[in-house]
C-alpha positions in Angstrom: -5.1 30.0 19.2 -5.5 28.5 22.5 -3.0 27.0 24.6 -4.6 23.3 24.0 -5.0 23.7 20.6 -1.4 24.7 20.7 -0.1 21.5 22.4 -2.2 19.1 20.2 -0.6 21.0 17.1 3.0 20.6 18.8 2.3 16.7 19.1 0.6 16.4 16.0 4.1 17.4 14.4 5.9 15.5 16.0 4.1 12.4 15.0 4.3 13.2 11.1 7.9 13.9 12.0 8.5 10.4 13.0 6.8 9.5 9.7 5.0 9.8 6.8 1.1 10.4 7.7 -2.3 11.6 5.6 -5.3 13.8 7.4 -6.8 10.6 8.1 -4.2 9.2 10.4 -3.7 12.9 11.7 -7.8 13.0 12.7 -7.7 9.2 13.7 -4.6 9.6 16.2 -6.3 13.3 17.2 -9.3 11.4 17.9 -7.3 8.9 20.2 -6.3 11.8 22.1 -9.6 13.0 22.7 -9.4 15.9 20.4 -12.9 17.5 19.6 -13.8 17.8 15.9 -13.4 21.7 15.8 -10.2 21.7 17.2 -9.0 18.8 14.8 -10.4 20.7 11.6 -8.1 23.9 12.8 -4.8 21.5 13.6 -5.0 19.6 10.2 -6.0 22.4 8.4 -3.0 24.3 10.2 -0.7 21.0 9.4 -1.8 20.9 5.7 -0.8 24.7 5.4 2.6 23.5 6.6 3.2 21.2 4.3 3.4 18.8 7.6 0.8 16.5 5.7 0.8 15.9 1.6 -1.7 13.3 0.3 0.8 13.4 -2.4 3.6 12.8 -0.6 1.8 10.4 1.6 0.7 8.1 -0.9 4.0 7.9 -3.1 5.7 7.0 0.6 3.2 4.2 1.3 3.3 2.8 -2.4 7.4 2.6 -2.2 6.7 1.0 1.0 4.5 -1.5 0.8 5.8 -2.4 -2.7 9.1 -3.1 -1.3 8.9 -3.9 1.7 5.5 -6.6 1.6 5.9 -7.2 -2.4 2.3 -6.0 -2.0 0.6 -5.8 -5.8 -1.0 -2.6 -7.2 -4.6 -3.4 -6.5 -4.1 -3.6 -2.6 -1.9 -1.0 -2.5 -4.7 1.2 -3.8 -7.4 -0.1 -1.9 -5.5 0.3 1.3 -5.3 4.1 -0.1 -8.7 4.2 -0.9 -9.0 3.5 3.0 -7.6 6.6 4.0 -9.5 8.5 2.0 -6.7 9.2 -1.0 -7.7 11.2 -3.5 -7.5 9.2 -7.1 -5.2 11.7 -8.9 -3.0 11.0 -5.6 -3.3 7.4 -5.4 -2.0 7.6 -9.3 0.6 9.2 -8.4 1.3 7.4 -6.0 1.2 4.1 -8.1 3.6 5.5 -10.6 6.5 5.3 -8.3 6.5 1.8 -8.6 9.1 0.6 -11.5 7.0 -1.6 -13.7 9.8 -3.9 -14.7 10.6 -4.3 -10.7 6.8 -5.3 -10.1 7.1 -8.0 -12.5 10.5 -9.6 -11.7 8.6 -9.4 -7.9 5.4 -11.1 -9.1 7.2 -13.6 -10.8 9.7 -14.3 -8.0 6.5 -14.4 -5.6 4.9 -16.9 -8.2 7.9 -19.4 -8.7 8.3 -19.5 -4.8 4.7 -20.5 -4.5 5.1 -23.0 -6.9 7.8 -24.1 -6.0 6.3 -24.6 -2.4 3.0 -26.7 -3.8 5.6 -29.3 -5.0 3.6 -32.7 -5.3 0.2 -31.4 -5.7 -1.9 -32.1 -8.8 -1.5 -29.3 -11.4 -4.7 -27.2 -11.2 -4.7 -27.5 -7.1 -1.0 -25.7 -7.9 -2.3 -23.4 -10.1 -5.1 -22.0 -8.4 -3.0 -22.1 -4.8 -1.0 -19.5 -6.9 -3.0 -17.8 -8.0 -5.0 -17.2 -4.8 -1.7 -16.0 -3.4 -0.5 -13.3 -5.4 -4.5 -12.2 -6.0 -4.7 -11.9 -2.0 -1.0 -9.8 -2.2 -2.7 -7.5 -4.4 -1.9 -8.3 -8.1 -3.3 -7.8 -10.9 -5.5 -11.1 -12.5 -4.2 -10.5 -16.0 -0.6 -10.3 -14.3 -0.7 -13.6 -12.3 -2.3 -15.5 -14.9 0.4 -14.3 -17.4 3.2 -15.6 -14.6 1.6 -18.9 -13.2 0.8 -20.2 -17.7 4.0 -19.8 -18.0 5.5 -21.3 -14.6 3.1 -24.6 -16.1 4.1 -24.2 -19.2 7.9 -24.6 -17.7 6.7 -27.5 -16.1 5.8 -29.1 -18.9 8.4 -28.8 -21.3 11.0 -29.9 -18.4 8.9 -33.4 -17.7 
């Protein structure tokens, strides 16, 4: 191994020391540093036997994360995944660490502050303000149609 190759391993750990990363942020940041393509196949490759990268662990980190942290909704967690070139099994797995009864007390939090801040508009402005929201956060249609009926139905019966 050659002395470069050495240095851009050395750096390469200590940037998924300071966090979480998968072999797409590895490549992308070994790219920024002007890494050729050889040499960035044997340092991720190197990093991977290390255990210093884990599509696994990576995507189980960045599910907790965004979850809790944005109250981002399944379907963009994946596709941000999908992104960096997660495998499915992974991004599963990754999806499973999020409790399902915390995703729906969060979705329907998210759903009674938005409605709460379209106050005064007509009902089916409200609605579909609502549900544009917590679609563009990532949840599921099914989900946010289930929260905002019943956020309506609330409504109603309090008039």
């Amino acid at each position: 191994m050659s002395e470069q190759i050495s240095v851009y391993l050395s750096k390469a750990q200590k940037y998924c020391a300071d966090s979480e990363q998968c072999e797409y942020t590895v490549r992308k940041k070994l790219r920024d540093w002007g890494v050729d393509t050889e040499e960035a196949d044997y340092v991720v490759g190197q990093l991977v036997v290390d255990r210093w990268i884990s599509e696994e662990r990576y995507a189980a980190s960045f599910a907790r994360g965004k979850f809790r942290m944005l109250k981002w909704g399944r379907r963009k967690i994946e596709y941000q995944l999908q992104m960096y070139k997660i495998s499915k099994p992974n991004i599963k797995i990754g999806l499973e660490e999020i409790d399902s009864d915390e995703y729906a007390e969060v979705l329907n939090q998210l759903a009674a502050r938005k409605w709460d801040e379209c106050r005064g508009e007509k009902l089916f402005g409200r609605k579909q303000k609502v549900y544009a929201y917590l679609v563009a956060k990532g949840y599921e249609y099914d989900l946010v149609q289930d929260a905002v009926e019943q956020l309506a139905r609330t409504e109603r019966e309090t008039r």
